[in-house]
Every structure is written in structure tokens, then in C-alpha cells.
N, C-alpha and C positions, 0 to 999 in steps of 0.2 A: 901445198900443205898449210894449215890451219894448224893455231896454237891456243890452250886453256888458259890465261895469267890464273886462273884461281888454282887450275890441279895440278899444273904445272905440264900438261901431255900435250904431245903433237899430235891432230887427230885428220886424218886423209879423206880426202872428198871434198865433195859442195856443201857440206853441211854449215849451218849456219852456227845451231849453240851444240855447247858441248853433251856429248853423250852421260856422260855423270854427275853433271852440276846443272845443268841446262843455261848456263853462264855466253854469252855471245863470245864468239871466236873470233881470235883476229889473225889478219896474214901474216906467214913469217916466211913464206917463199918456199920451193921445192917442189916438190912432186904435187902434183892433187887427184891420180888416182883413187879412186873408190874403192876402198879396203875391202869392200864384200863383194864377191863375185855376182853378175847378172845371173840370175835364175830364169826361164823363163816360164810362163806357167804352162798350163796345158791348153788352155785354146790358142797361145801365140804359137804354139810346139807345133800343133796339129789345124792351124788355122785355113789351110786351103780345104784339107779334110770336108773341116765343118761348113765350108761357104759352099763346096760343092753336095752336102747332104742337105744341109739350108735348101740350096738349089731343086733338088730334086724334090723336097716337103711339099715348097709352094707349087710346081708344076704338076704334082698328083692331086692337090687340096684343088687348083684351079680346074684342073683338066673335070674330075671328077666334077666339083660344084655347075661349070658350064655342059654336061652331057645332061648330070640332072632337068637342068633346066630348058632344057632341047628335048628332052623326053618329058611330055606330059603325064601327067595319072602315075606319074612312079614311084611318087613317095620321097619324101626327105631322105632318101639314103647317103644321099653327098653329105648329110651333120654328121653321120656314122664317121663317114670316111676320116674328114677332116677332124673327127673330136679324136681318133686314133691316131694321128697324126699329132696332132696335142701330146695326147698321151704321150707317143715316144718322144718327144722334147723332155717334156719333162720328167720321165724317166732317165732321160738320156743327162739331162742338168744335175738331180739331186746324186745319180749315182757317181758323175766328177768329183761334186763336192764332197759326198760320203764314201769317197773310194778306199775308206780302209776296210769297209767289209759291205762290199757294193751288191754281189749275190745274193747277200741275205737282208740286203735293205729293198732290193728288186723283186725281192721272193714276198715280201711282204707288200707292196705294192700293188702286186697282182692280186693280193687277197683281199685285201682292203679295198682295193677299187671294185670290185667283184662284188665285192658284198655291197656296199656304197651304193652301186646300181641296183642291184636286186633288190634293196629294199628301198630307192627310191621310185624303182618300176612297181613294187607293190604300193607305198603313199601314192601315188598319182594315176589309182586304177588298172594295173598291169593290164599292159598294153603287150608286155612279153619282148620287148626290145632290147631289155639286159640280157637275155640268154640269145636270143638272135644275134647280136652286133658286139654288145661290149664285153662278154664272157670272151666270146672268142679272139676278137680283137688286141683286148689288154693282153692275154697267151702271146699271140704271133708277136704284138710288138716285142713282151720283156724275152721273146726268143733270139728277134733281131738286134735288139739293144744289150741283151747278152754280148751275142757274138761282137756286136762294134765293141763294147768298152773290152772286149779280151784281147783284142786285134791292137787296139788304141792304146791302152793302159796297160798293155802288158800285165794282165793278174795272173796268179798263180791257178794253172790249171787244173789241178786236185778241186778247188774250192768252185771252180766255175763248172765242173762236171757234174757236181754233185745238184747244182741251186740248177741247172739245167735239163736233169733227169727229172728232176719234181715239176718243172714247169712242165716239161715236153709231156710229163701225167696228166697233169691241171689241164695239157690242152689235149686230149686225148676223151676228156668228161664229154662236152659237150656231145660226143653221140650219143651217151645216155639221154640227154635231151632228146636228140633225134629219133629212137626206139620207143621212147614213151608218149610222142607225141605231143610235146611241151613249144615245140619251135614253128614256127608259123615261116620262117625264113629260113631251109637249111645249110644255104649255100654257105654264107659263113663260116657255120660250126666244124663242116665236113672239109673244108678248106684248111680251117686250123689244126681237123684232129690227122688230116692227109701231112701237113707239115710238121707236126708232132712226130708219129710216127716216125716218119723220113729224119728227124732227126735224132730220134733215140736210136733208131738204127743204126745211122753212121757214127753214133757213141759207143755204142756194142761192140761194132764193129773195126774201126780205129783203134777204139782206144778202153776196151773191154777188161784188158787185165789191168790197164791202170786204175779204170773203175772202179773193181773188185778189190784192187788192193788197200785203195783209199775208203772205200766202204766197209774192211775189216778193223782196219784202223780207227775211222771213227765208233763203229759199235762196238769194239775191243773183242771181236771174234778172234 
């Protein structure tokens, strides 16, 4: 236990000066417990979690990057890979931080990065690469990084159904691409709008009336 001579207070811990004068403390003997409980944050919470999805980033960014290059004439598709891999990181980082309303900061992510590319694939000559790779891509990841931060952070399921149905839309677009002829790559698109699907499905289908009820609620039907 540590003591203020100015405020006259006994203050607990290691703390060096006083919490309301910032005056140096001196010893007066007793406890020196830490009056504030350890918190710990969310990556020491969940820190094997992350060292094992860590793990698994860099062995799909290397695997993929070393096929690439085993395979001649095939195109930089290992930058795709790995810029999606990016992506979910840093999806995965701002929605921790901004986890008080992480669905709809991830919902906008997906738009903005979308657009971001499309129009720097048109500045740089479109090449048609945003709609092959990173349309689809940014979808599956914020589908994935959905499901981890709801798993991990426990968020309130009403609000992750709803920022999930809109994405699993978002990623359902890209056949449009494909029908009109716009995709030069369609395996991507058809990949994302197949897991789209499959997951508004098992939302219907689960969890269909919570859906509904949370969608009457918010438009005041």
C-alpha cells in the first residue's frame, strides 16, 4: 500500500504518483494489490484462436503463391489470392476495434472496397480483374469474417443476420456478370454466388422466423 502526504489517501498498486494530484507516493506498508481488476483484451482472450488462423493465412498465401509459380503462362492469380487474404485481416482487425457495431462497419467495407477496385480497374485500362477476383473475393471473405467475429465476439444475432443476408445478395450479383458476359474469369464469381446461396439458405432455413421477425421490427411492419 502506497500513501498521498498531499490528499491524504491510501492508494493500492504499483503505481508510482497519485491518481488525483499526480504528487509521488510514498510507502506506508500493507497490501499492494491492484485495486482494478486484470481485463484481458480480445487477442489475449482468443490468442491461440488467432495464431492458429494466422497459421493457416500464411500457408494458403504460400501454397497458392508457390503453385503459381510452378505453373507457367497462368497468370498472377496467387496476388488475387493473397490480396484476399489481406483483406480478411483487415477486416478481421477494424471489426475487433469497431466491434460496437461491426456488421454494419463490414457492410460497408464490402462496398467500398468494391467500388475502390472497379474504378481503379477502370483508371488503369480495365483489365476486368475487379469483377473477376475482388468483387467476389471481398463477398466470401466479409461472409467468413462475419461468421468468425459472431463465433469470437459473441454479437448479438438479430444484427449479424440481417448485415449477412445483404452480403450473401452482394454475393449472389456477380452471376449477373456472368450472364452478360462481363467476366473473363468465371470461376471466382460462380464460387462466391454458389456460397452465397448456401448461406442464405441455411439462414431461411435455421433461423427463418427469427429473421422475419427481426426484419418486421426493424421496417415497423
Amino acid at each position: 500500500m502506497k500513501r498521498c502526504d498531499h490528499c491524504h489517501v491510501d492508494v493500492a498498486g504499483d503505481r508510482k504518483f497519485c491518481p488525483l494530484c499526480q504528487n509521488q507516493l510514498t510507502e506506508s506498508g500493507g497490501e499492494t494489490r491492484e485495486a482494478f481488476p486484470y481485463i484481458p483484451t480480445i487477442y489475449r482472450q482468443y490468442n491461440l484462436f488467432f495464431r492458429i488462423l494466422i497459421m493457416i493465412s500464411i500457408v494458403a498465401g504460400v501454397t497458392c503463391v508457390t503453385i503459381n509459380l510452378l505453373v507457367p503462362n497462368s497468370g498472377w492469380w496467387s496476388a488475387f489470392v493473397v490480396g484476399g487474404i489481406v483483406c480478411l485481416w483487415l477486416s478481421l482487425a477494424i471489426g475487433v476495434r469497431k466491434r460496437k457495431n461491426i456488421p454494419k462497419n463490414m457492410m460497408y467495407q464490402v462496398v467500398v472496397l468494391s467500388l475502390l477496385g472497379v474504378a481503379w480497374d477502370l483508371l488503369t485500362g480495365w483489365r476486368g480483374w475487379s469483377l473477376d477476383y475482388l468483387v467476389p473475393i471481398v463477398c466470401m471473405c466479409a461472409m467468413l469474417t462475419f461468421t468468425i467475429l459472431y463465433r469470437v465476439l459473441h454479437l448479438k444475432r438479430s444484427d449479424v443476420m440481417i448485415y449477412l443476408v445483404i452480403d450473401a445478395v452482394f454475393g449472389i450479383l456477380p452471376v449477373v456478370f456472368f450472364f452478360t458476359g462481363l467476366l473473363h474469369v468465371p470461376y471466382p464469381s460462380l464460387i462466391c454466388a454458389a456460397s452465397s446461396v448456401i448461406s442464405l439458405s441455411a439462414l431461411l432455413l435455421f433461423e427463418g422466423d427469427s429473421l422475419a421477425a427481426e426484419l418486421k421490427r426493424r421496417l415497423h411492419i
